[in-house]
N, C-alpha and C positions, 0 to 999 in steps of 0.2 A: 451119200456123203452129206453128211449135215452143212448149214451154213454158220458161217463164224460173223458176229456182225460188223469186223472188217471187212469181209469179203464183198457184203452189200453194198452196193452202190447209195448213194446218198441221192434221191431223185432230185430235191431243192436245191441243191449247191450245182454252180459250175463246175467244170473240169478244174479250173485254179482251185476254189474253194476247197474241194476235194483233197485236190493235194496236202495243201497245207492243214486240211483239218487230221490227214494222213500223219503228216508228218508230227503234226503236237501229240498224236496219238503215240505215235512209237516212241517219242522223247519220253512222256507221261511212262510209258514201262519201263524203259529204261532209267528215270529217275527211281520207281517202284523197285526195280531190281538191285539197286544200287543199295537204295536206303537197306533193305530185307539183308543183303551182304553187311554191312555194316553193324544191324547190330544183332545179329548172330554172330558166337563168340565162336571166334577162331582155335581149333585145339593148342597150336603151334602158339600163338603171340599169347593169348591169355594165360597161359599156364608159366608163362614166363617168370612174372612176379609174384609170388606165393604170399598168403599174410603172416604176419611173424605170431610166432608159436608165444602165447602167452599161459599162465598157470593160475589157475582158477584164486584171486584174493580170499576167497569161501575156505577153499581146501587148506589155506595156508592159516588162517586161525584156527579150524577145527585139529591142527596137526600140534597148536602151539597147544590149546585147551589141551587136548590128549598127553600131551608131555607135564601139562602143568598137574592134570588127576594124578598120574603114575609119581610125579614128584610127593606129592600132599605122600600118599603111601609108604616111598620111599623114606621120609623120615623117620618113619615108626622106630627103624633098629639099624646099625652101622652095616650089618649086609646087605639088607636092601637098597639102604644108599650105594651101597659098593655097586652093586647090579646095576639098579638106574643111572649112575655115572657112566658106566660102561654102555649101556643101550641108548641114553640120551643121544648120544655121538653118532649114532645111526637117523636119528631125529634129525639134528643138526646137518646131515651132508642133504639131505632130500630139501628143508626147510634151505638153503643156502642154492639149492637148484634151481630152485622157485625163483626166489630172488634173483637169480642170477636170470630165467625166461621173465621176468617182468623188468626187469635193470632198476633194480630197488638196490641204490649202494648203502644208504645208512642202514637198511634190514639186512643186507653182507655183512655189513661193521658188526651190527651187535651181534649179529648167529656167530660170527666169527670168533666174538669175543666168547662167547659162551663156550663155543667147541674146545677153545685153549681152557677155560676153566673148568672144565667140566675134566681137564687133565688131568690140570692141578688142584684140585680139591682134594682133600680126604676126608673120607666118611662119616667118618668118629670128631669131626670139628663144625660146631654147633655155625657158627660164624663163617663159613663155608660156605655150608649147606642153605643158609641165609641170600650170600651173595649168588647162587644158584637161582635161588628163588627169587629174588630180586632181578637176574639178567631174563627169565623168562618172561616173567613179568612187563619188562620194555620191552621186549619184541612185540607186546601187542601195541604199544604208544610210537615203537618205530615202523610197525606197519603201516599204524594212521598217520605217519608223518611223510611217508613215500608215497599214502592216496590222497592228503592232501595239498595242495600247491605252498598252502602258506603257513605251514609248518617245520618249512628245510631245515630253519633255526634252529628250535626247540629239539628238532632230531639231534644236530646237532651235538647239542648244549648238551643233550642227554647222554649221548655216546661220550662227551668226553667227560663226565662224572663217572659214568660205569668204570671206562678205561684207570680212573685215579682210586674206586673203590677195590677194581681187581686186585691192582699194583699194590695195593697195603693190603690187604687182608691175606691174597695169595702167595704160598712161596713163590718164588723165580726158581727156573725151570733150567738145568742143566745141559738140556738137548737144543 
């Protein structure tokens, strides 16, 4: 049986000495065991708090960029506006999800606002298709307004021009 070097006696120390250099020993592991418990991560309590799901700010311009190309195309001739209006709206609900895992409200506002224009628009009207191009276009300036702090304003100020530009250019909507 091997020896452990608690096992050995300590020839220089007394029987007291002994003890207590016994006893700081065992405390000494026991603090060692304590700490090692601590900070290994428990399955049960760690997993408790999950981090909140956020959406890549990257992904969210390369999706507006992407709407903005297929737009430039879509003016060429009134069917393809017809098309792009109708697919834009698929754009808009993933783009307004984003937003929704970052809690970007003024980037809600304008996708919002675009989802409703992108209703009412019709194809064949130059000034429409304008205010289209125009509402895309801010969701890059309301992006930067939601990554930067001291831009709330301006987001603002911005959403509520778009909102008075839709109201006069677009019909009102029946439904």
């Amino acid at each position: 049986m091997a020896n452990h070097p608690d096992d050995l006696p300590i020839p220089s120390l007394s029987q007291q000495a002994q003890s207590r250099a016994q006893a700081r020993l065992e405390q000494a592991r026991a603090d060692l065991s304590r700490m090692a418990r601590s900070t290994t991560p428990q399955p049960d309590t760690e997993a408790a708090a999950p981090a909140p799901v956020t959406y890549d700010p990257a992904a969210v311009a390369a999706r507006i960029d992407l709407m903005r190309g297929r737009f430039g195309k879509a003016r060429e001739d009134a069917v393809s506006a017809l098309l792009f209006l109708s697919d834009a709206q698929q754009d808009c609900d993933a783009l307004s999800e984003a937003a929704a895992l970052n809690r970007w409200p003024l980037m809600s506002a304008g996708i919002d606002l675009l989802h409703q224009s992108l209703r009412r628009a019709m194809p064949g009207e130059a000034k429409h298709l304008d205010l289209i191009g125009l509402l895309i276009d801010a969701l890059y300036a309301l992006r930067r307004a939601e990554t930067r702090p001291d831009m709330g304003r301006a987001g603002e100020d911005l959403l509520r021009g778009l909102r008075l530009a839709a109201a006069r250019e677009l019909p009102a909507t029946d439904a």
